[in-house]
MARNU-801090 format. One record per atom (N, C-alpha, C): residue in three letters; y, x, z; atom name. Coordinates in Angstrom, 1 decimal, m for minus. Example, Ala and Ser with C-alpha at 12.3 -4.5 7.8 and 13.67 -1.06 7.14 Angstrom:
residues 2
(Ala,(m5.7,13.2,7.8),N) (Ala,(m4.5,12.3,7.8),CA) (Ala,(m3.3,13.2,7.8),C) (Ser,(m2.2,12.8,7.1),N) (Ser,(m1.1,13.7,7.1),CA) (Ser,(0.0,12.9,7.9),C) 
This chain:
residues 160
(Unk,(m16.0,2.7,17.8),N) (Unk,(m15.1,2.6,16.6),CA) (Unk,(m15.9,2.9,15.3),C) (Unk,(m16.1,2.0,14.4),N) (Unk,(m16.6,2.2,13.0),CA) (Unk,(m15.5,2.0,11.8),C) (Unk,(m15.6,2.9,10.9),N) (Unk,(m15.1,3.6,10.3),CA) (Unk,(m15.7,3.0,8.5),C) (Unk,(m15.6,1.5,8.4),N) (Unk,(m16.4,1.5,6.9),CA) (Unk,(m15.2,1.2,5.8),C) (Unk,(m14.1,0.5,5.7),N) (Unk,(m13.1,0.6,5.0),CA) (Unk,(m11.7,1.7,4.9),C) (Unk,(m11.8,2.2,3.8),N) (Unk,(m10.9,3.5,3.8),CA) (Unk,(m9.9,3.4,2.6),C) (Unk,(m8.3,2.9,3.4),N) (Unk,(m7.4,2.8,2.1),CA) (Unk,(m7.0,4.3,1.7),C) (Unk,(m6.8,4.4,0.6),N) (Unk,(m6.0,5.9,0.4),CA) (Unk,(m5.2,6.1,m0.1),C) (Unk,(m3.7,5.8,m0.1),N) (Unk,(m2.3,5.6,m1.0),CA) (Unk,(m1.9,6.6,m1.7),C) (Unk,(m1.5,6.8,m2.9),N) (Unk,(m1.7,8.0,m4.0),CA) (Unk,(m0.4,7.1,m5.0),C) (Unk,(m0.4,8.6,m5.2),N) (Unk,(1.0,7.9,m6.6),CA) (Unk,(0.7,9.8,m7.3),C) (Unk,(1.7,10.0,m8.3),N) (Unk,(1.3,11.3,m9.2),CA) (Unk,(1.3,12.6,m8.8),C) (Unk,(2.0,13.0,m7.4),N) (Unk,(1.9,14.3,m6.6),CA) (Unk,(0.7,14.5,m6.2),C) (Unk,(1.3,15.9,m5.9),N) (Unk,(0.3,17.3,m5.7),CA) (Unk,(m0.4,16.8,m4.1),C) (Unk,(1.0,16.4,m3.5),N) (Unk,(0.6,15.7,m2.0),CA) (Unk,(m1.0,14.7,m1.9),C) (Unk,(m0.1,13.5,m2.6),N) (Unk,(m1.3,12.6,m3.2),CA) (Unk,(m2.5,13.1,m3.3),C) (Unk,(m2.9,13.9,m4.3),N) (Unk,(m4.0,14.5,m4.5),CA) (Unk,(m4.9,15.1,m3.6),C) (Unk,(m4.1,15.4,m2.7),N) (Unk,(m4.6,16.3,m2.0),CA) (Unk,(m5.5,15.5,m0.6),C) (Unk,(m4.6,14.2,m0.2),N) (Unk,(m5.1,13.3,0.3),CA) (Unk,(m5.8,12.4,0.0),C) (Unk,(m6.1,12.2,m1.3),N) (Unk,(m7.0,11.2,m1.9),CA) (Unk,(m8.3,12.5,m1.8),C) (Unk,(m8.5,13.4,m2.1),N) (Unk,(m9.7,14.2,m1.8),CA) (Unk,(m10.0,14.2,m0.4),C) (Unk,(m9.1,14.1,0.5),N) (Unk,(m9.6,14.6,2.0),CA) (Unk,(m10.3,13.0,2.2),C) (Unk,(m9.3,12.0,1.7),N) (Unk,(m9.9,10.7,2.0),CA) (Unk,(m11.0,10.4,1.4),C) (Unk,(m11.2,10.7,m0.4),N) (Unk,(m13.0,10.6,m0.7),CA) (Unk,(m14.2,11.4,0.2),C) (Unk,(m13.8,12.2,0.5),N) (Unk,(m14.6,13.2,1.5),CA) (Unk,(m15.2,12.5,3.4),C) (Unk,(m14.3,11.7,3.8),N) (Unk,(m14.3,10.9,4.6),CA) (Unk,(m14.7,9.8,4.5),C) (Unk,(m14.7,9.2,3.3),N) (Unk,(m15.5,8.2,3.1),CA) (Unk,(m17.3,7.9,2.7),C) (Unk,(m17.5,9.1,2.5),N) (Unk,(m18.5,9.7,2.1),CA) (Unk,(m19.2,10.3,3.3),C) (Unk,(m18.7,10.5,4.1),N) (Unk,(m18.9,11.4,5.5),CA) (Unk,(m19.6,10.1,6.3),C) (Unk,(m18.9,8.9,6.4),N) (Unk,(m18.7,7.4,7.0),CA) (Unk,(m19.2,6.4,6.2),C) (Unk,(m19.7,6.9,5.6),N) (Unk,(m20.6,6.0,4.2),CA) (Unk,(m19.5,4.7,4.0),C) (Unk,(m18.4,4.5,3.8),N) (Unk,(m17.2,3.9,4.1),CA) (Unk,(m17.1,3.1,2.6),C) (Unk,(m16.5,1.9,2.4),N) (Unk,(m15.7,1.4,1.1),CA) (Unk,(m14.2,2.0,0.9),C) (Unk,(m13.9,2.3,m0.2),N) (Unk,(m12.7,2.5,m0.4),CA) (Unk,(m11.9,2.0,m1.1),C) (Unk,(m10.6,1.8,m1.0),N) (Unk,(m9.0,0.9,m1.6),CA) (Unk,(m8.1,2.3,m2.0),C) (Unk,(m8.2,2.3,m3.2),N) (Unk,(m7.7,3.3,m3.5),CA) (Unk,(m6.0,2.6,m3.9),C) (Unk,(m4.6,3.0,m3.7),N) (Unk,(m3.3,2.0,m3.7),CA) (Unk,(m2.2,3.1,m4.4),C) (Unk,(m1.7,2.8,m5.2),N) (Unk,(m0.5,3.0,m5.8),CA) (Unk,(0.1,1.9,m5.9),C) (Unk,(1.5,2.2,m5.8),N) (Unk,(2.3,1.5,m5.3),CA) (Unk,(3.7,1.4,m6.4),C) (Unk,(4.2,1.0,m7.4),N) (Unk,(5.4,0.6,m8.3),CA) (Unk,(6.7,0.4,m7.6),C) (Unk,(7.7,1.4,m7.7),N) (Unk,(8.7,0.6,m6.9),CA) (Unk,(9.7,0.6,m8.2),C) (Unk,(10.7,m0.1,m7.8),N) (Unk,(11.4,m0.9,m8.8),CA) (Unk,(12.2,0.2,m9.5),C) (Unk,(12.8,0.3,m10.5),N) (Unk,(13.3,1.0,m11.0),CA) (Unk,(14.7,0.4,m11.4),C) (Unk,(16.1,0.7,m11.2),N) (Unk,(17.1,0.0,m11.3),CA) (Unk,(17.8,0.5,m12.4),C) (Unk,(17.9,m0.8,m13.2),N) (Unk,(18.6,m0.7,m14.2),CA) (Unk,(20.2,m1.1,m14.6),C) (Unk,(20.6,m1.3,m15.6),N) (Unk,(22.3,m1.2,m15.8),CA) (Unk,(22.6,m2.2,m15.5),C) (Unk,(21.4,m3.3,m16.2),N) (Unk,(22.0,m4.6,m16.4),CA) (Unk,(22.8,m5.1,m17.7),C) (Unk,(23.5,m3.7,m18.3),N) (Unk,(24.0,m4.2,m19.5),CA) (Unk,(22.8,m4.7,m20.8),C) (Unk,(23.7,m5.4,m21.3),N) (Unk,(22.9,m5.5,m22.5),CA) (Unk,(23.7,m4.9,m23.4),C) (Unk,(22.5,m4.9,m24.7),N) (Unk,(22.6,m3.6,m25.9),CA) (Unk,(23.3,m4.5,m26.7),C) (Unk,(24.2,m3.8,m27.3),N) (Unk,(25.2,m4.5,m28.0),CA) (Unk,(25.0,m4.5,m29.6),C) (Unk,(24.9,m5.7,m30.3),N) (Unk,(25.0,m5.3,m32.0),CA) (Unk,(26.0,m4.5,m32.3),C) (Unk,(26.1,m3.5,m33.0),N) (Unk,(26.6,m2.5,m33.4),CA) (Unk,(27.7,m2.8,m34.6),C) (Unk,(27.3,m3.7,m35.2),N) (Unk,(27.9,m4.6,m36.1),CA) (Unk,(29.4,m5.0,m35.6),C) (Unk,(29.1,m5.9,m35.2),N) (Unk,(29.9,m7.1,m34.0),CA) (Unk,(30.2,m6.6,m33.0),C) (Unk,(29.6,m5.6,m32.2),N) (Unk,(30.1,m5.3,m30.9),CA) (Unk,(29.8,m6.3,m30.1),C) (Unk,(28.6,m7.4,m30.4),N) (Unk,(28.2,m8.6,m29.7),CA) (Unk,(27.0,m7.9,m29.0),C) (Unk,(27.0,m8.5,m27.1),N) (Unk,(25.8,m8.4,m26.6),CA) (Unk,(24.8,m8.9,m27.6),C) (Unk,(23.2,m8.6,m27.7),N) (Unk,(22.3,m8.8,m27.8),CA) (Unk,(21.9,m9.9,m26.8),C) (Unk,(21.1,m11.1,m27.1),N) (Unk,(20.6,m11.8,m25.9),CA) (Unk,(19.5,m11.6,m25.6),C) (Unk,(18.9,m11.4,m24.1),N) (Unk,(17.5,m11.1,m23.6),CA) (Unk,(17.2,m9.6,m23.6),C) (Unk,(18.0,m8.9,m24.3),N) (Unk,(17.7,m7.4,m24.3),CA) (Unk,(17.6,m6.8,m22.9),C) (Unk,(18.0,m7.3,m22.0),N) (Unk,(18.2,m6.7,m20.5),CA) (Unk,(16.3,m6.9,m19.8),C) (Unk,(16.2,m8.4,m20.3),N) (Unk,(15.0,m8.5,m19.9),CA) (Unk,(13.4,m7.7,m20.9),C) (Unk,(14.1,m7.8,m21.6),N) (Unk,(13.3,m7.0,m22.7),CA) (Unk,(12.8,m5.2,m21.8),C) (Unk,(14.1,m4.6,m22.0),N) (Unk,(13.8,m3.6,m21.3),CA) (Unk,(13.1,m3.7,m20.1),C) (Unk,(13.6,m4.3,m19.2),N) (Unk,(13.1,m4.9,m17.5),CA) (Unk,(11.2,m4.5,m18.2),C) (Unk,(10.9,m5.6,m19.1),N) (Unk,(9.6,m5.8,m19.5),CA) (Unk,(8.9,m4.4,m19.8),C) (Unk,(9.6,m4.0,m20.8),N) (Unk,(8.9,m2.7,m21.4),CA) (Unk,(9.0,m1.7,m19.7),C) (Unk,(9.7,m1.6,m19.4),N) (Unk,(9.6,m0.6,m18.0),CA) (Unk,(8.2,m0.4,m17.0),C) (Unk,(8.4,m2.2,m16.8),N) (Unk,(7.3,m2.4,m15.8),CA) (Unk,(5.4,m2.2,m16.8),C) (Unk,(5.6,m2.6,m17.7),N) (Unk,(4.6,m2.4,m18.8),CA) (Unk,(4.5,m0.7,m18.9),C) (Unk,(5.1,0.5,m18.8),N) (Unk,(5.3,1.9,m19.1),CA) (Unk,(4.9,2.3,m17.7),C) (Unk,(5.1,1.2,m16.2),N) (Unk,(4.9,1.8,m14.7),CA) (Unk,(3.7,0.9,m14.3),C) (Unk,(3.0,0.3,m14.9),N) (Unk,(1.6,m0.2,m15.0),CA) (Unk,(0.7,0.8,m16.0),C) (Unk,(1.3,1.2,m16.6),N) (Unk,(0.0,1.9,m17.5),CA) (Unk,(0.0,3.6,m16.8),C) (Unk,(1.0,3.5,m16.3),N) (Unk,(1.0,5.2,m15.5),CA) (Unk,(0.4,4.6,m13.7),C) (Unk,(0.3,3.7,m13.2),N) (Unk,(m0.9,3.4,m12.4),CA) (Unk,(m1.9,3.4,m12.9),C) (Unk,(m2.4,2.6,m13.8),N) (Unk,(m3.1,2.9,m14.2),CA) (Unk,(m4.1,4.2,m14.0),C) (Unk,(m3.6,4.6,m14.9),N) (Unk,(m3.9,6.2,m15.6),CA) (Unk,(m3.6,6.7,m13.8),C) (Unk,(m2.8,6.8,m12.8),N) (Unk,(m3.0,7.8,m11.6),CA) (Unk,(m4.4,7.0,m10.9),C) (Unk,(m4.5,5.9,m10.9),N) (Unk,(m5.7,5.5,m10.3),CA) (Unk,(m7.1,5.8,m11.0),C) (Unk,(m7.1,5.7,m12.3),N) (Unk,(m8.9,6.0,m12.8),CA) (Unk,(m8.8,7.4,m13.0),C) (Unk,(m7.4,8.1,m12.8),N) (Unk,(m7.6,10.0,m13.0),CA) (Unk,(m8.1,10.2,m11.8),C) (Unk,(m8.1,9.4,m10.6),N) (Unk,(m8.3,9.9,m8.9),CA) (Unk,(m9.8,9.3,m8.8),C) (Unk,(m9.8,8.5,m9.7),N) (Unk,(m11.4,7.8,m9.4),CA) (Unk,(m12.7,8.8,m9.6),C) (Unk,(m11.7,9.1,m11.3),N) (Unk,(m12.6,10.1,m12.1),CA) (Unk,(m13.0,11.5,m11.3),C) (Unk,(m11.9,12.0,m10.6),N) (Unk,(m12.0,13.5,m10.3),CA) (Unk,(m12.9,13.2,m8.6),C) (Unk,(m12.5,11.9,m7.9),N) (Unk,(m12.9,12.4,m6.6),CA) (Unk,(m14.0,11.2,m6.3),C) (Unk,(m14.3,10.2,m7.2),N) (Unk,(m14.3,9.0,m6.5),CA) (Unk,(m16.0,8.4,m7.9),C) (Unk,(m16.1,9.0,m8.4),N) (Unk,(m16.8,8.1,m9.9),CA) (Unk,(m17.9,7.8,m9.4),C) (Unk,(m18.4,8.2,m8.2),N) (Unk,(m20.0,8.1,m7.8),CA) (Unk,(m20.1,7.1,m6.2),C) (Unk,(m18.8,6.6,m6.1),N) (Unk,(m18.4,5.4,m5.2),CA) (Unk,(m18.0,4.5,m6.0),C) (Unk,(m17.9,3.4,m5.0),N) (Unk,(m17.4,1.7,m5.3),CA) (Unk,(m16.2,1.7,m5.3),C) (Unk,(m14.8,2.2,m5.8),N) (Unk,(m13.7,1.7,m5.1),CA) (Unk,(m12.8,0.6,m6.2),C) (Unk,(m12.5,0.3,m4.7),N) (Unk,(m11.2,m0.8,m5.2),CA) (Unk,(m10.3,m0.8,m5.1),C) (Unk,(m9.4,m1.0,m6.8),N) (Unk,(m8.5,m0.3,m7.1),CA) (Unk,(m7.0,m1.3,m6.9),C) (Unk,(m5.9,m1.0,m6.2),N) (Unk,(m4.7,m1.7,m5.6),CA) (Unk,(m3.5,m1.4,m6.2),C) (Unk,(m3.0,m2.4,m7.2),N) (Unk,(m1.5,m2.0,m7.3),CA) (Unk,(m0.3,m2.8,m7.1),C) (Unk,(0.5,m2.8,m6.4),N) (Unk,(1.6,m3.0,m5.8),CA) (Unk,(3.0,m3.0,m6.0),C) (Unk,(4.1,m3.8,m6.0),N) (Unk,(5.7,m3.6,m6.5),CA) (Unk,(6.4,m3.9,m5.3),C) (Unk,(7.1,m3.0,m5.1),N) (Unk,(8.2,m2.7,m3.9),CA) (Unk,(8.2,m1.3,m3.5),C) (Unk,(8.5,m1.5,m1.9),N) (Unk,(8.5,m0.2,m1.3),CA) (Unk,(7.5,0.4,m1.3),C) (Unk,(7.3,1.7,m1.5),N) (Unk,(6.0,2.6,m1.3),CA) (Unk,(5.3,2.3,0.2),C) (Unk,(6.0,2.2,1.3),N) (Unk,(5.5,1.6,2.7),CA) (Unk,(4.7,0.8,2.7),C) (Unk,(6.0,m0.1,2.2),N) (Unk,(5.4,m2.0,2.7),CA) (Unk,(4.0,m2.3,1.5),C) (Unk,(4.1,m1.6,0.5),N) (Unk,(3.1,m1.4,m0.5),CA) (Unk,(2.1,m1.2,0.2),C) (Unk,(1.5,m0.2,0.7),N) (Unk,(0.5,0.2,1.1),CA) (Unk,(0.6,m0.1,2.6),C) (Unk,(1.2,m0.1,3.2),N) (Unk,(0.5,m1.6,4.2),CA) (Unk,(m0.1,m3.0,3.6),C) (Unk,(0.7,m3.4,2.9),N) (Unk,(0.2,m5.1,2.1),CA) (Unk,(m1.2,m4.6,1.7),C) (Unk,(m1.5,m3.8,1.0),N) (Unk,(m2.6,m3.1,0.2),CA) (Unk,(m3.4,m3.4,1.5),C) (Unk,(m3.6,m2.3,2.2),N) (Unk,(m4.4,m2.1,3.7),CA) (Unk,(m5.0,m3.3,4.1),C) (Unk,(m4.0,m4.3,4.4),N) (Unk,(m4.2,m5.8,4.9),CA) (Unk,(m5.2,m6.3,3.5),C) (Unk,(m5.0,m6.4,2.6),N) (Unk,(m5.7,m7.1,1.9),CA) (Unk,(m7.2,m6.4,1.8),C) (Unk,(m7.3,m4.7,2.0),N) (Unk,(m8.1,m4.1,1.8),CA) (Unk,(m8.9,m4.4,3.3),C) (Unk,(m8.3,m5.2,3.9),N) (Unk,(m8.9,m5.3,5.8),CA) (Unk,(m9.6,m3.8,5.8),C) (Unk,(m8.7,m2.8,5.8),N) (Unk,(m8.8,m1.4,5.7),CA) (Unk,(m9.0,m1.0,7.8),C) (Unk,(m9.8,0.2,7.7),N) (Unk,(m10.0,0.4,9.4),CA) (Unk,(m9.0,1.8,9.3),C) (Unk,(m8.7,2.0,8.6),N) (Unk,(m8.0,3.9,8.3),CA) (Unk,(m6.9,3.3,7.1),C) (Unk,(m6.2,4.3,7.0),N) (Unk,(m4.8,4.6,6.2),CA) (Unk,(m4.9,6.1,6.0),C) (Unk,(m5.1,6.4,4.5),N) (Unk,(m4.9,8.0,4.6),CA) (Unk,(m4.2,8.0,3.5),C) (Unk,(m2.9,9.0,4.0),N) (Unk,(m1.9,9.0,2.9),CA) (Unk,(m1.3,10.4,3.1),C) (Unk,(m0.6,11.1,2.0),N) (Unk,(m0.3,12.6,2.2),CA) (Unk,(1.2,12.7,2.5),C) (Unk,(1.5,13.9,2.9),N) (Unk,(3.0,14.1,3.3),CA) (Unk,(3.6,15.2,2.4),C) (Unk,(4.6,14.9,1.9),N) (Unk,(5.6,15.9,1.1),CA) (Unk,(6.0,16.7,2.1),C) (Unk,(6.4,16.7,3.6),N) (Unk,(6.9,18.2,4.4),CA) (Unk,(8.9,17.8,3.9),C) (Unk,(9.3,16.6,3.7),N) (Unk,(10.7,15.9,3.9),CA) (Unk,(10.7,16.3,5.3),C) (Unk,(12.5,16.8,5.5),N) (Unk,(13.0,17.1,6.8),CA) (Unk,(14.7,16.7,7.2),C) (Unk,(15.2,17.1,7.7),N) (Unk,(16.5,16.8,7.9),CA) (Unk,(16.8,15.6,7.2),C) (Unk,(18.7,16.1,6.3),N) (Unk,(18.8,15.0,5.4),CA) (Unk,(18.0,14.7,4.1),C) (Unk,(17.3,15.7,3.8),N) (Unk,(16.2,14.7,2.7),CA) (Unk,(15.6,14.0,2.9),C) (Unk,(14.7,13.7,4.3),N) (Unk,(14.1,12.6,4.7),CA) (Unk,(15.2,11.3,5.2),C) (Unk,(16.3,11.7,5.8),N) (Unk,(17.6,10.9,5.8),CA) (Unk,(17.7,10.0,4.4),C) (Unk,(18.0,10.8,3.6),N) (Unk,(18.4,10.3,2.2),CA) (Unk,(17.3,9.5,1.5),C) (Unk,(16.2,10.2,1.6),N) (Unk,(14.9,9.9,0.6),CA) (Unk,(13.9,9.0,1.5),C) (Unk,(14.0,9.0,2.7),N) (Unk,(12.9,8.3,3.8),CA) (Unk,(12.1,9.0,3.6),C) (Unk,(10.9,8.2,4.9),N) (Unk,(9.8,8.7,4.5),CA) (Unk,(9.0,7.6,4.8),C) (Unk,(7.8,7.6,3.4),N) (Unk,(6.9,6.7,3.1),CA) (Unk,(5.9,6.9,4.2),C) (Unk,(5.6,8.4,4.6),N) (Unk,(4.0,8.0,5.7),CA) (Unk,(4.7,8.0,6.8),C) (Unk,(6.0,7.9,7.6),N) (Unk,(6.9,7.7,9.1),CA) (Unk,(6.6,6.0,8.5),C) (Unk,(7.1,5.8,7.4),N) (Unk,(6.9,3.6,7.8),CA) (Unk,(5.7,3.7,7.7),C) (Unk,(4.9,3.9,6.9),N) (Unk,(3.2,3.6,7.3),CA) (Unk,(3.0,3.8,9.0),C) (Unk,(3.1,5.1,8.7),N) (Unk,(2.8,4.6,10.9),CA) (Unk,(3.4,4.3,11.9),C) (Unk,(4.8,3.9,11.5),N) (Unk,(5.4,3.1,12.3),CA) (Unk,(4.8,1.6,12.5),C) (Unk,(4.7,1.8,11.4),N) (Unk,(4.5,m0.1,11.3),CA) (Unk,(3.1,m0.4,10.9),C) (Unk,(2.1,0.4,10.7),N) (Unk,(0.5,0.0,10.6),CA) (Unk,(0.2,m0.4,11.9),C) (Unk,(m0.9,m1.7,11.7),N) (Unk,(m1.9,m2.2,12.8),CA) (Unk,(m3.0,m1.7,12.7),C) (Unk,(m3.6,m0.7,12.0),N) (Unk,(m4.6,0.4,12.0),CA) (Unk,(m4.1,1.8,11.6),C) (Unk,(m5.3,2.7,12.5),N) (Unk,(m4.9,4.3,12.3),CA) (Unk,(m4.7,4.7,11.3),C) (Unk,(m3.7,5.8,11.0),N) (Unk,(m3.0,6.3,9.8),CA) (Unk,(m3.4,7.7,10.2),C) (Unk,(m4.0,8.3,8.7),N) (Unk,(m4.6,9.6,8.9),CA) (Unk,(m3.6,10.3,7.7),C) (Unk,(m2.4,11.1,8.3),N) (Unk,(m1.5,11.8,7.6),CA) (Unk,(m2.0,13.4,7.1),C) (Unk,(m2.0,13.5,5.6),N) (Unk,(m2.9,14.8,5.2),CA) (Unk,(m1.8,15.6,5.0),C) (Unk,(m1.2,17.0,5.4),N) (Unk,(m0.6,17.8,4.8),CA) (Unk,(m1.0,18.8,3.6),C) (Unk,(m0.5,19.4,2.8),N) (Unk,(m1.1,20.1,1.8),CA) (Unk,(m1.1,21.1,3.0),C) (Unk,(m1.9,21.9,2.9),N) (Unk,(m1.8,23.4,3.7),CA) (Unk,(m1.4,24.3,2.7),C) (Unk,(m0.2,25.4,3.6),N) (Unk,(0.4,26.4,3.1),CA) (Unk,(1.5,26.1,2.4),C) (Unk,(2.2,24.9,2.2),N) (Unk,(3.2,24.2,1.8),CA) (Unk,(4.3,24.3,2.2),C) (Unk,(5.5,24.9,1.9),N) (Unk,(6.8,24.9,2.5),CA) (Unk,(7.6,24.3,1.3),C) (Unk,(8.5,23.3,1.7),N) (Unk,(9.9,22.9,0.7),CA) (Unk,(11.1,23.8,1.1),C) 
């Protein structure tokens, strides 16, 4: 088993962090490439549009306007979570940087695939009962549904 591609799925948590360090460290161990993946998921909006205040008339396009500014405000905050992970764990490697819109899952699987990744390391929030009910969980679809090993990091000493 050889071990040279290493995806590492990260978004702004403490979790994240904690696995994007276990995973620079492993790739480094494995002299390995790395796919570093944040993942956008949709943010739902009203749909209304903003009304002239005047008239009390919809505005036209304003719905998509916002839509715009959103995804432009959840691009620049990948951004910024990916070159802050680069910077703190990663600046003296090669990595290649992944961003993604949809499910946090299906994201970082797509990622993986494209990364022809041999590892998956992604971290766990410690979700249980109905909050994992309610909220899912992003690294249960990762290993349910990855065609390569998924290395799940817990924070240690962590209780919710």
């Amino acid at each position: 088993m050889e071990i040279s591609r290493i995806l590492i799925g990260i978004d702004n948590s403490k979790y994240a962090d904690h696995a994007a360090a276990y995973g620079f460290g492993l790739a480094r161990k494995f002299n390995a490439s790395v796919g570093l993946a944040t993942i956008i998921e949709p943010v739902p909006t009203t749909g209304s549009p903003m009304n002239d205040t005047t008239f009390g008339l919809p505005f036209e396009g304003t719905a998509d306007l916002v839509n715009v500014e959103m995804m432009n405000a959840q691009n620049d905050a990948a951004d910024t979570i990916l070159n802050t992970t680069i910077q703190k764990y990663g600046s003296d490697l090669n990595v290649t940087q992944f961003t993604d819109f949809g499910s946090s899952g299906d994201g970082i699987l797509s990622c993986a695939a494209q990364f022809n990744a041999d590892l998956i390391v992604i971290g766990t929030h410690h979700r249980s009962g109905i909050d994992r009910l309610l909220m899912g969980s992003v690294a249960e679809s990762v290993v349910r549904n990855a065609t390569v090993p998924v290395l799940v990091v817990p924070l240690e000493g962590e209780e919710e």
